[in-house]
C-alpha angles and dihedrals in degrees: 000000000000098000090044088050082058094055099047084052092057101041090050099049109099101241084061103039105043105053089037105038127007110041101354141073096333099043084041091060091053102046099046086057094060101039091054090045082050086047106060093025080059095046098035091055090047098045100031092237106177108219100046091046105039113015109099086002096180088063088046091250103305104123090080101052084051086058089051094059092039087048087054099042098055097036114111113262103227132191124209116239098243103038124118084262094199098048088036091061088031102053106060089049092052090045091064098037087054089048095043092037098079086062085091102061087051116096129204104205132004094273105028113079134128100215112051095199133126088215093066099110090054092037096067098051102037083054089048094055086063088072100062082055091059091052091059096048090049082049086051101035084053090067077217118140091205089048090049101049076050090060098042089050086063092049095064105039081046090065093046096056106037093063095054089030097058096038090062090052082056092054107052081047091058088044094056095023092229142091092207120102096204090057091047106052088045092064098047084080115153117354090335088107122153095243086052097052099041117012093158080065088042089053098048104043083052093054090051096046089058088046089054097046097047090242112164134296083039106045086116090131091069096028093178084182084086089048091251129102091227103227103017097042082129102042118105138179127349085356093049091051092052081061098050095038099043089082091055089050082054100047084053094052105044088039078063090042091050091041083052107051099020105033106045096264100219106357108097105200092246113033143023123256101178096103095086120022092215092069093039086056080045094065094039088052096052099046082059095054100057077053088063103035087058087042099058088043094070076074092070104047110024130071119214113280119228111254086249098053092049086044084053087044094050105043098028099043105015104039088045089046094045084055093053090048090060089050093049080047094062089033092059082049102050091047085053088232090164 
């Protein structure tokens, strides 16, 4: 008993069981299933798209999204003879590990967190910038010229949506007059949420996570449309499904992050969940997941965008929103409004 007793001490400690378990790689797991399943049921209703609707119909077409793993994992992962064969293995591991890393800076209750910093609401983004850099160095190690103009695709949606990205984050700083997650959704008490105070800093921190993420509109770096996959043309099998599925791992972390900062995190309107840190996860959890769900909507309604017309999106509206955000900020705080 005593050594079970051990193990349940440890899994439960929160630098265990938050990066393995809630929210973290096993939750993870789960929820990237079934947003991928919503995903293709959403856009396949919408677009009539025959294999995801009606395909297994009983199991709601899941079955076919459960072939296409199965083709990937067992497909032959394959180098190119002239790739740079150690970043080219490297890079889409990295890739993964960068986009899963920012998990542990993000807590679940007001007393249950596996990182104790102030620094943690500029920690989870600034971790998360790392992986577009890896995408440009997986476009460049393929020796590909498909995979390259992919790369440099990412480059440059990468410097449109950090700046605005980073200066909502400012302003939301400014707002609360803290960096630390724990501090900020506790004073978002009552109606006093993020996306209430400052919705020109919500907007535009959701335009740019959908930038991140390659959600569309923005999913210019892959452009199927021209029958490649942009950076990883070259990628096959188990590696090839770390790059597709390192986005979605993104999308998870930063719908937590927004629900966090702009949602309220933990505090329900009505009633208090800090009694347990598992319901207070809960409602984190679920307020991501109304982030994702939107975010995979776009799917459904909005045709890819040119490079040229996001650039124009990102420096002319969200960097000007993200600015105005940061004036209604000190505004907030010369009113005296927490």
């Amino acid at each position: 008993m005593g050594i079970i007793e051990t193990i349940w001490q440890i899994l439960t400690s929160p630098p265990v069981f938050i990066p393995l378990i809630f929210p973290g790689f096993i939750t993870l797991m789960i929820v990237l299933l079934l947003l991928i399943w919503f995903e293709r049921k959403l856009t396949a209703k919408v677009q009539m798209r025959y294999g995801p609707l009606y395909i297994f119909k009983a199991f709601g077409g899941a079955i076919q999204m459960v072939a296409d793993l199965l083709k990937y994992l067992f497909s032959e992962f394959i180098v190119p003879k002239d790739a740079d064969k150690k970043v080219f293995i490297l890079a889409p591991i990295m890739f993964f590990t960068f986009t899963l890393l920012p998990l542990v800076a993000i807590p679940i209750s007001s007393t249950f967190t596996a990182m104790q910093s102030d620094l943690t609401m500029l920690l989870v983004p600034a971790i998360g910038t790392l992986a577009p850099l890896m995408v440009i160095l997986i476009g460049w190690s393929s020796n590909n010229k498909y995979s390259f103009i992919g790369s440099l695709r990412e480059g440059y949606i990468m410097m449109t949506y950090e700046i605005p990205m980073f200066i909502s984050i400012l302003a939301m700083a400014l707002t609360y007059n803290s960096l630390n997650l724990i501090q900020i959704v506790d004073k978002q008490s009552g109606f006093l949420w993020g996306i209430v105070l400052n919705p020109l800093a919500a907007i535009t921190f959701f335009g740019t996570l959908l930038m991140t993420t390659a959600r569309f509109p923005f999913d210019i770096s892959e452009a199927e449309s021209e029958i490649v996959v942009g950076p990883y043309t070259e990628y096959s099998g188990i590696v090839f499904v770390l790059c597709l599925g390192a986005p979605y791992v993104k999308l998870y972390v930063l719908s937590l992050f927004y629900s966090l900062v702009f949602l309220g995190g933990w505090n329900p309107l009505f009633w208090p969940l800090n009694t347990n840190p598992i319901l207070p996860g809960l409602a984190v959890l679920v307020k991501g997941a109304i982030i994702m769900a939107l975010a995979v909507f776009m799917r459904t309604i909005y045709p890819r965008y040119r490079l040229d017309q996001a650039l124009r999106l990102g420096w002319h509206k969200l960097f000007a929103l993200s600015i105005l955000s940061v004036i209604l900020a000190l505004v907030l705080v010369g009113l005296g409004v927490l």
